[in-house]
C-alpha positions as CSV (number, residue, x, y, z in Angstrom):
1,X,126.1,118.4,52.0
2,X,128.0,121.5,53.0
3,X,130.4,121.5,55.3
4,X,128.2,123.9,57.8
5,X,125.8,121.3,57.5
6,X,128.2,118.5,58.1
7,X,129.2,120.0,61.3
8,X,125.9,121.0,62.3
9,X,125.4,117.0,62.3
10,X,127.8,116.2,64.1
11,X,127.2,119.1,66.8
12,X,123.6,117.2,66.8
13,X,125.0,113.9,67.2
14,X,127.7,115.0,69.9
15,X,124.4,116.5,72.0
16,X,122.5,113.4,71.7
17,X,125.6,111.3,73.1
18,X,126.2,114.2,75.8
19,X,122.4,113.8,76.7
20,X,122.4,109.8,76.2
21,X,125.3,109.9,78.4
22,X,123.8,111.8,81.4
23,X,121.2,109.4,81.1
24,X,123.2,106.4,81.3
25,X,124.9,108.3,84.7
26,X,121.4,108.8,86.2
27,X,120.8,105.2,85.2
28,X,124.2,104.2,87.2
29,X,123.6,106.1,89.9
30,X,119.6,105.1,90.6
31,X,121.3,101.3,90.5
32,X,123.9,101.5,92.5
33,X,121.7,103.1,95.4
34,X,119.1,100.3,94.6
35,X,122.2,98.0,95.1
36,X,123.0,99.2,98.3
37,X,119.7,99.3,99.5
38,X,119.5,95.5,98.2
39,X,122.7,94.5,100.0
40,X,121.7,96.4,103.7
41,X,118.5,94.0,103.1
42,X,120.0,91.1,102.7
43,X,122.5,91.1,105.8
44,X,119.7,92.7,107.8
45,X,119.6,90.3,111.3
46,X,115.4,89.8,110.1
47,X,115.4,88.9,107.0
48,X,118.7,86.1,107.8
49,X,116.8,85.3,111.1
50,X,113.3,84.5,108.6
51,X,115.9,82.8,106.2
52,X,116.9,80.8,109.0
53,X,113.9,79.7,110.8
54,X,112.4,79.2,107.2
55,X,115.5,76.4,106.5
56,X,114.8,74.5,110.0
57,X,111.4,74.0,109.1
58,X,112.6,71.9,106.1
59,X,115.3,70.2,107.0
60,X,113.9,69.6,110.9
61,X,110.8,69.3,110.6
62,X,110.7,68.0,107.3
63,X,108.3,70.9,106.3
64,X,109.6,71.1,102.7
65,X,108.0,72.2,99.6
66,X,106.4,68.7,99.0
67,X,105.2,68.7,102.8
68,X,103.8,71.7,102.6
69,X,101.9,71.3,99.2
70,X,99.3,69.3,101.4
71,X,98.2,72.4,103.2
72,X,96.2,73.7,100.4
73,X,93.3,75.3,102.8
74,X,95.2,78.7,103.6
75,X,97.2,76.2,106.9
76,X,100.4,78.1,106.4
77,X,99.0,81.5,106.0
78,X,96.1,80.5,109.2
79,X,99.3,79.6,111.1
80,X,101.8,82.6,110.2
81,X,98.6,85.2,111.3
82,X,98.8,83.3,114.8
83,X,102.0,83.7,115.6
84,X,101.6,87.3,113.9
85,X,98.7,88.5,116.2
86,X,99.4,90.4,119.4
87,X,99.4,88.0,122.3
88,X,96.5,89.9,124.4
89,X,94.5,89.5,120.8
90,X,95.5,86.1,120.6
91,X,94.4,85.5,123.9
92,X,91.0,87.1,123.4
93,X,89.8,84.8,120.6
94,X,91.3,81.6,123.2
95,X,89.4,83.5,125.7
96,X,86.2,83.1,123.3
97,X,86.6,79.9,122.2
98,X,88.1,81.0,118.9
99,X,91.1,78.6,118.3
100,X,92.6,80.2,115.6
101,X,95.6,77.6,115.4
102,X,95.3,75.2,112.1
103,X,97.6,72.4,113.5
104,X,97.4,70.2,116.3
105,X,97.9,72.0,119.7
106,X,101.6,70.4,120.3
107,X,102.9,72.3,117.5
108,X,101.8,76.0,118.6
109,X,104.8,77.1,120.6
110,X,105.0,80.8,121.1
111,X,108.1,82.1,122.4
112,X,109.0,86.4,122.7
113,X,107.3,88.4,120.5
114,X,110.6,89.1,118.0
115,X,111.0,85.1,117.4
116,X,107.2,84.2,116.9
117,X,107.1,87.4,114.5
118,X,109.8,85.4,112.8
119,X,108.1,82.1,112.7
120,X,105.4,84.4,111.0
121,X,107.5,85.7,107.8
122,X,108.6,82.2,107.5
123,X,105.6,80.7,107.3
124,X,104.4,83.4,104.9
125,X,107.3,82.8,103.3
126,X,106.3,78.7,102.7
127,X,103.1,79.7,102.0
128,X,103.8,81.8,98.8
129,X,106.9,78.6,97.9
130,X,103.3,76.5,97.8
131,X,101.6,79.4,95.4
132,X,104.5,79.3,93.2
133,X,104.9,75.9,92.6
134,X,100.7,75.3,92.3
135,X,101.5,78.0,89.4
136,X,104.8,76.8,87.4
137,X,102.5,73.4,85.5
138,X,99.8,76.3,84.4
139,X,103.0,78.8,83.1
């Protein structure tokens, strides 16, 4: 090999690293915005307030994992869509004779509309911790 063709290489090699480089950069950049947008997330007021209402059903209630394994008819989804649903649609179905509620009548306690939302993501939130560990044996 010449020496032409020797630097020709390395010309080609110093590209690829240039190139690999602003990759890399693009790479950097694309993750640190996904970081921040993970770390807004995670102190948003929601997702602490689901974090925390989801915690007092366990250790309160007693509503833990193993609890919550015997509700293996859709309960904990049933019960999330109540507290979901728009009051006045809520009221309709009562209004029909539709009791949507899955659990004895003591435990449906609606309160404002932001809270029972959150009672909602938490119980979603159970509901998939039940999916999960139906699926780790079978993994």
């Amino acid at each position: 090999m010449n020496i032409d063709d020797e630097k020709q290489q390395l010309k080609n090699q110093i590209d690829v690293l240039w190139e690999d480089r602003h990759k890399d950069m693009a790479l950097i950049r694309a993750l640190r915005a996904g970081q921040e947008t993970f770390l807004q997330t995670l102190a948003a007021p929601a997702l602490a307030d689901v974090i925390r209402e989801r915690i007092e059903q366990m250790e309160k209630h007693g509503h833990d994992p193993e609890h919550d394994a015997g509700h293996d008819q859709g309960e904990l989804a049933q019960a999330a869509v109540c507290y979901a649903l728009p009051p006045e649609l809520l009221r309709w179905f009562e209004g029909n004779d539709v009791y949507l509620w899955p659990f004895e009548r003591a435990a449906w306690k609606p309160t404002t509309r932001r809270r029972d939302l959150v009672k909602a993501a938490a119980l979603i939130l159970a509901e998939i911790e039940r999916l999960d560990a139906m699926e780790k044996p079978h993994e």
